[in-house]
PLY file of the C-alpha trace (Angstrom):
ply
format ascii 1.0
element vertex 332
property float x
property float y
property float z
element edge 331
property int vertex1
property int vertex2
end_header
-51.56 50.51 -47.15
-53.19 51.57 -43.87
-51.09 49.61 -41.59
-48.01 51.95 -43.33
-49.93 55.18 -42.96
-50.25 54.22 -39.32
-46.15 53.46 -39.23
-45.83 57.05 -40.06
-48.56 58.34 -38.23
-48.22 61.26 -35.56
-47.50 60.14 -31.86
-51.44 60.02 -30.55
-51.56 57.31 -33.50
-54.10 60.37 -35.49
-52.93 61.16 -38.94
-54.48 65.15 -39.96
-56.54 65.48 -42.77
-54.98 68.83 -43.93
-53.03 68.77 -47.57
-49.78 69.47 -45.96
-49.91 66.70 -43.51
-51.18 64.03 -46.67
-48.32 65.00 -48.67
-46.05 64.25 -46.06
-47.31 61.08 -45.19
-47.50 59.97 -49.42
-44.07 60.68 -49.23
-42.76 58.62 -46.18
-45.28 55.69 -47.96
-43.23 56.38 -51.30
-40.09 55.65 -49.40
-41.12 53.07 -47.28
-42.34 51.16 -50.12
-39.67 51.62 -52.50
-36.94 50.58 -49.52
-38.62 47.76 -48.67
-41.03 46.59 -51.25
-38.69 46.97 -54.15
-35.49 46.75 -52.30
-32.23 49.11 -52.18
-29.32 47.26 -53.31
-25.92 49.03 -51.87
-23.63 49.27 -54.23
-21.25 46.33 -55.18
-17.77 47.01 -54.15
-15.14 45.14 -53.21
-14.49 47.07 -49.92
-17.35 49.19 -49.70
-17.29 51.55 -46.42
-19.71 51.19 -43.68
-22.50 53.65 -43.72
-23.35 54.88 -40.44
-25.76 57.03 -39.56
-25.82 59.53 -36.65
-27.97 61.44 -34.25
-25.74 64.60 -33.98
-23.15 66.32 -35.77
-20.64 65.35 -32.28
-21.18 61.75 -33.16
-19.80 61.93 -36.59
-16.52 63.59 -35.87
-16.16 60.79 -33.42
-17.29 58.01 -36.17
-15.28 59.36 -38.62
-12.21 59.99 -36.34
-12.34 56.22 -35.73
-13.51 54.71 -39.19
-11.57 57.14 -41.59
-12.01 56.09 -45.42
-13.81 52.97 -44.31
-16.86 54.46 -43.18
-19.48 57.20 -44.69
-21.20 59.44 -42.25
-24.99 60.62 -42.41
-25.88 63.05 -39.47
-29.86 63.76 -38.78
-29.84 66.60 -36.80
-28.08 69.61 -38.55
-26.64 72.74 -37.72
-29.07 75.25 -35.96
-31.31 72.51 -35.80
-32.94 71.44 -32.37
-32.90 67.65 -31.43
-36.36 68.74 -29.72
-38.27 69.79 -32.66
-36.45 67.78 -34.92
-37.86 65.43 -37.69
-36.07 63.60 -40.33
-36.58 64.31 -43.99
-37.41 61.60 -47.10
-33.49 61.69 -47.86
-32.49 61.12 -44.77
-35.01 58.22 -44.37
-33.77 56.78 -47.26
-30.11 56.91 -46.16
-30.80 55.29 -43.35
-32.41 52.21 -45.32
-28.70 51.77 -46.83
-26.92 52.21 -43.93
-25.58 49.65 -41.74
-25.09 50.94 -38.04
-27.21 53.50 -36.63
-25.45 55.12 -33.31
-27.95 56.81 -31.19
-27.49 58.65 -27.59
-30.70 59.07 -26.46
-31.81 62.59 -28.24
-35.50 63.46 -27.92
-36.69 62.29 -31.39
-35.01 58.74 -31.30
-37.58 57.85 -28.77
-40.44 58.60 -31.73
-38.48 57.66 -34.64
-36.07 54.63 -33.77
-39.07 52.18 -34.38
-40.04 53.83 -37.80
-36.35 53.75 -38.43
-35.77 50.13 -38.03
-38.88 49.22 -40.22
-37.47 50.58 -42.67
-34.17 49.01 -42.63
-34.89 45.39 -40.81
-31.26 44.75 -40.73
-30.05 48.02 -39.37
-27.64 47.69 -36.59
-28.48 50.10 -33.51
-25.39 51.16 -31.64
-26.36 52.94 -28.49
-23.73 55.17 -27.37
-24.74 55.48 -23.88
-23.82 52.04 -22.94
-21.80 51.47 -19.92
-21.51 54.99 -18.88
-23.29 56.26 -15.94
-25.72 59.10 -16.56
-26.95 61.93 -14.74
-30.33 63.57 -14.50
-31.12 66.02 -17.28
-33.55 68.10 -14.44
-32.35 69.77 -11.44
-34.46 71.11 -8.39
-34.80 74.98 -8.55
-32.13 76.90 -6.88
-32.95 78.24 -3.43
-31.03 81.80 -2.66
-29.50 80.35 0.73
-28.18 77.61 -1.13
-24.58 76.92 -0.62
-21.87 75.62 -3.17
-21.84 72.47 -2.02
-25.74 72.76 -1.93
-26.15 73.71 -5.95
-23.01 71.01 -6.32
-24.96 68.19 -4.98
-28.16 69.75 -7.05
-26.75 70.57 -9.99
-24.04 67.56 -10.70
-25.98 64.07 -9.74
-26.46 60.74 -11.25
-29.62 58.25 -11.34
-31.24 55.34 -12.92
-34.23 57.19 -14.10
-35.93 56.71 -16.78
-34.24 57.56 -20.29
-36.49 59.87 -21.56
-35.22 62.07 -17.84
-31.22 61.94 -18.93
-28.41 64.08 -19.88
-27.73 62.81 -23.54
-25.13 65.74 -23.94
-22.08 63.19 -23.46
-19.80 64.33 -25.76
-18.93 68.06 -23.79
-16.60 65.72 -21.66
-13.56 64.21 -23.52
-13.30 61.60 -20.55
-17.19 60.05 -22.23
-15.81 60.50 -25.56
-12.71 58.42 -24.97
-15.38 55.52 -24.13
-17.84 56.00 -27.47
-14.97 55.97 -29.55
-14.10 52.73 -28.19
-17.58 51.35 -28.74
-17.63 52.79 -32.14
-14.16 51.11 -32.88
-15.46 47.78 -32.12
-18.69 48.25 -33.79
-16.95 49.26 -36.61
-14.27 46.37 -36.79
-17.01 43.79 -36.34
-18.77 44.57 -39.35
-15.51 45.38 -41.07
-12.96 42.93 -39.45
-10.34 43.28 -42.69
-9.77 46.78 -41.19
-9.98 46.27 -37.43
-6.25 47.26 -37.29
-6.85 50.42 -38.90
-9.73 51.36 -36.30
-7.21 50.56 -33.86
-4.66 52.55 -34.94
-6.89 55.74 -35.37
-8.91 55.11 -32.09
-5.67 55.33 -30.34
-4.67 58.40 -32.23
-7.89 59.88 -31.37
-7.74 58.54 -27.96
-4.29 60.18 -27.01
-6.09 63.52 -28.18
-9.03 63.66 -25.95
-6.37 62.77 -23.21
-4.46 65.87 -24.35
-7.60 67.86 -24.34
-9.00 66.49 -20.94
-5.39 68.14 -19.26
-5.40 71.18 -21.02
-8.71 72.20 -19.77
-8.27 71.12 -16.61
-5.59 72.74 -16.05
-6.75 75.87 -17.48
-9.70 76.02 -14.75
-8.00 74.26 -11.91
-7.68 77.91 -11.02
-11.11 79.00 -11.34
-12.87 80.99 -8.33
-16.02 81.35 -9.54
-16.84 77.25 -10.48
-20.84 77.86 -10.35
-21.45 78.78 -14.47
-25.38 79.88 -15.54
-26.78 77.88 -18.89
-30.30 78.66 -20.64
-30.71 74.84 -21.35
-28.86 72.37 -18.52
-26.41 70.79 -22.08
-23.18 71.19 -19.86
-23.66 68.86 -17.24
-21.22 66.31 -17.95
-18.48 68.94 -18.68
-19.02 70.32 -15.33
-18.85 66.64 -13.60
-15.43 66.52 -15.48
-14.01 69.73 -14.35
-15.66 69.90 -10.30
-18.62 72.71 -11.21
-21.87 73.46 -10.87
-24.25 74.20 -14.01
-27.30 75.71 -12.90
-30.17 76.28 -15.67
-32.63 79.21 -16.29
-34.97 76.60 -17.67
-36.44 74.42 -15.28
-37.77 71.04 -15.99
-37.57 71.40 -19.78
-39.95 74.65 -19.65
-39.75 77.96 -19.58
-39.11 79.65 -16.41
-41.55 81.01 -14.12
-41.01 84.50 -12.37
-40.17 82.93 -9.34
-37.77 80.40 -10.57
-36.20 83.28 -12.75
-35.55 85.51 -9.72
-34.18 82.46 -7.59
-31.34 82.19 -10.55
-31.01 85.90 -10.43
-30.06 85.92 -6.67
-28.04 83.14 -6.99
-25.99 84.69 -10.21
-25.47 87.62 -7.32
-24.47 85.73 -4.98
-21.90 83.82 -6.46
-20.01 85.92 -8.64
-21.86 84.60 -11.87
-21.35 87.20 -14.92
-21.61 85.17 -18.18
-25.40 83.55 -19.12
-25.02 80.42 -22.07
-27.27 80.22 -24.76
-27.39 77.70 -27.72
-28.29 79.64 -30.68
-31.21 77.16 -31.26
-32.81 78.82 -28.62
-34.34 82.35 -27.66
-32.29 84.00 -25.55
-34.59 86.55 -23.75
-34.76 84.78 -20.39
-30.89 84.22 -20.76
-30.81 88.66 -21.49
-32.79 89.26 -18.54
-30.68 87.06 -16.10
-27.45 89.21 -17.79
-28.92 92.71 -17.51
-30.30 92.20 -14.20
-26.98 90.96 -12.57
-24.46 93.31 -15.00
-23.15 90.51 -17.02
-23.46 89.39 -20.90
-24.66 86.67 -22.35
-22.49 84.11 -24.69
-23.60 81.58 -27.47
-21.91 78.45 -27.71
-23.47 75.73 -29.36
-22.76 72.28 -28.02
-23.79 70.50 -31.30
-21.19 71.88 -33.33
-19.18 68.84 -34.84
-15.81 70.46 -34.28
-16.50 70.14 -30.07
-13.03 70.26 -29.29
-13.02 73.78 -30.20
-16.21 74.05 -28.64
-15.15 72.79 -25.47
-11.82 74.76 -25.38
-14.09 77.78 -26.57
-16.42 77.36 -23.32
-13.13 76.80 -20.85
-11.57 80.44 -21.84
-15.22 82.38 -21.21
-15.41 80.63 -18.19
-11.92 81.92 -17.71
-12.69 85.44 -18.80
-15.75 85.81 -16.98
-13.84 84.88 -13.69
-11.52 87.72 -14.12
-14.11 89.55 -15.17
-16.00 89.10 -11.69
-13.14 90.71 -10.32
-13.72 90.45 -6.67
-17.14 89.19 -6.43
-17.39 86.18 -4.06
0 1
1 2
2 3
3 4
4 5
5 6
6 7
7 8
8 9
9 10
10 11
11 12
12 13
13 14
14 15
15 16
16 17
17 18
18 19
19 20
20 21
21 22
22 23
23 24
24 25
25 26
26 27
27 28
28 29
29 30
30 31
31 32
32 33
33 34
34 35
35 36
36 37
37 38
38 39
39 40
40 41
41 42
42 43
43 44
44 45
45 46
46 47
47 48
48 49
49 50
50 51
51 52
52 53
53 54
54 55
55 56
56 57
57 58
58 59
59 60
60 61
61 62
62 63
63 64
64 65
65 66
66 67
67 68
68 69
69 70
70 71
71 72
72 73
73 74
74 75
75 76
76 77
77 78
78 79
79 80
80 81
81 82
82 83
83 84
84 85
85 86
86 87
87 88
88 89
89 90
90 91
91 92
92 93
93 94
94 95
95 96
96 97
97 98
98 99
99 100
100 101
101 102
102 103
103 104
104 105
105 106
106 107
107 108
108 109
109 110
110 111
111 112
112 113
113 114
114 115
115 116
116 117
117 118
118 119
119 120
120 121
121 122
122 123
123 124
124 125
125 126
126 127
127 128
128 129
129 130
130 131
131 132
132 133
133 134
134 135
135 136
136 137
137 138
138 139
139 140
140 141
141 142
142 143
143 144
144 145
145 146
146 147
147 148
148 149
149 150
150 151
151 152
152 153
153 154
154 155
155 156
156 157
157 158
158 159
159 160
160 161
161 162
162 163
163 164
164 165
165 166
166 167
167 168
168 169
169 170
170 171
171 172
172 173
173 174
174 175
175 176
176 177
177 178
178 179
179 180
180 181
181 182
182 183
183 184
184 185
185 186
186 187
187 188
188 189
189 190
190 191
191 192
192 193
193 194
194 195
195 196
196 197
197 198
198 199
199 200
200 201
201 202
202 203
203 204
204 205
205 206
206 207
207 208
208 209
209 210
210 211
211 212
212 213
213 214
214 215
215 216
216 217
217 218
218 219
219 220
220 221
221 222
222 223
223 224
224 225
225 226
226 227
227 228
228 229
229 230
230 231
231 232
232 233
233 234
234 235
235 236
236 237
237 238
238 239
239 240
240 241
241 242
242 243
243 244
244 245
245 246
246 247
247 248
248 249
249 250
250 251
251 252
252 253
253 254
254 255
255 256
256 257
257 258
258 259
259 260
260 261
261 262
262 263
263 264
264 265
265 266
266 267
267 268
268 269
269 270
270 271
271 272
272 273
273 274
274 275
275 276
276 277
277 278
278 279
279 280
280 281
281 282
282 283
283 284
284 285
285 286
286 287
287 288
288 289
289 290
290 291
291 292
292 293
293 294
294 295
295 296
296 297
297 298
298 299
299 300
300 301
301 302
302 303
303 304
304 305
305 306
306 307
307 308
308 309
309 310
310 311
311 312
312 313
313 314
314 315
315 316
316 317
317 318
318 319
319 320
320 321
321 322
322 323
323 324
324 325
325 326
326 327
327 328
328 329
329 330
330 331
């Protein structure tokens, strides 16, 4: 029994000795034990679909885009949620002892919780959905005021082979990444389920011809853009603005909160190049974002990148880019 307490323990490997903290552990030793000790048995169908659980709500309009009827979709991380502070609950836990496939992308909790999730369900198949795609570095160096475009470009919009734990996970703001999970997922899928690889195919392709669609629409719509340096809270839109040649510079800097100095090197730079929108997730207090808007006359705009309709999200983002470049008027 202690060797599951420890399982379940906090991260320093100390379990707290406060009520709260007991009950919650009872629990996840309740559900560990009846998952694995007495056994789940999924239920006996003659084509039952795959259960797949996901990290974020983007990865299960992709999943079910490609699997359809065949599959069932759990998503751990839900709306207004953070994938920072996040922490699964018991029914979540014991959905993931049922399910078969598990597709992860490197959010902050998988790197406590994918062990603990995979002791619970021995057989559980871990799909990682960053495979074969080249990441870029979540951080970026603090913004100098002399900095050029091609300065903040080169800052702003690079790749590495650091650590995981120091990566953009946010791959699903480009349609270009999606394209390549959804063919992952589609071959995940059809190897556990070969008697309906053709219809993974079939709506892979579908889905595939879409994200095409949307990668041309939005580039064309800011292939006219003046103003291609945009201002985030948290640095979630780097991938989007490899896609589409700009520069996403962040008020937050190295995962913290900004310091005064950092804050009025973004300032200057939001001056200097014509920036007039600030982008918040609504998981997040925006009062840095407020002071960057008031201080160079712009406004600041929520979009949340974890929506699971990100098509809309991503078309949303394009048109206030759009809106604040007219609205810069003739700034340079």
């Amino acid at each position: 029994m202690r060797s599951l307490a420890k399982l379940f323990a906090s991260d320093d490997g100390k379990m707290s000795c406060q009520r709260a903290a007991l009950r919650r552990c009872h629990s996840w030793l309740l559900i560990l034990l009846t998952t694995t000790g007495l056994g789940i048995t999924r239920p006996l169908l003659a084509n039952p679909p795959v259960s797949v659980v996901v990290s974020v709500a983007p990865l299960q309009t992709i999943v079910e885009r490609v699997g359809g009827e065949q599959v069932t979709v759990t998503t751990m991380v839900r709306p207004g949620q953070s994938p920072h502070t996040y922490d699964p609950t018991p029914q979540q836990i014991t959905a993931l002892a049922q399910a078969r496939v598990y597709v992860r992308i490197g959010v902050p909790f998988e790197t406590a919780w994918l062990q603990r999730f995979q002791a619970v369900n021995p057989t559980l198949t871990i799909l990682d959905a960053r495979a074969g795609i080249n990441l870029r570095h979540h951080a970026q160096p603090a913004p100098a005021a002399h900095d050029t475009n091609d300065d903040l470009h080169n800052k702003s919009n690079h790749h590495t082979d650091a650590p995981t734990a120091e990566l953009d996970v946010h791959l699903w703001t480009s349609p270009r990444l999606v394209r390549s999970i959804a063919q992952q997922v589609r071959q995940q899928l059809a190897a556990l389920d070969p008697a309906h690889t053709a219809d993974y195919q079939r709506r892979q392709r579908a889905f595939d011809a879409e994200l095409a669609q949307l990668d041309t629409t939005i580039a064309a719509k800011l292939r006219p853009l003046r103003h291609r340096t945009f201002f985030v809270y948290h640095p979630a839109w780097g991938y989007f603005a490899d896609a589409y040649d700009l520069t996403q510079v962040a008020i937050e800097h190295e995962g913290k909160e900004p310091s005064a100095r950092h804050l009025a090197q973004v300032i200057e730079l939001a001056k200097q190049s014509g920036g007039r929108v600030i982008f918040v997730q609504p998981q997040i207090n925006p009062r840095f974002a407020e002071q960057v808007a008031q201080a160079i006359g712009g406004r600041v705009a929520t979009i949340d990148p974890l929506t699971p309709d990100y098509a809309a999200t991503l078309l949303h983002m394009t048109d206030v880019l759009l809106e604040a470049d007219t609205f810069a008027g003739g700034a340079p």
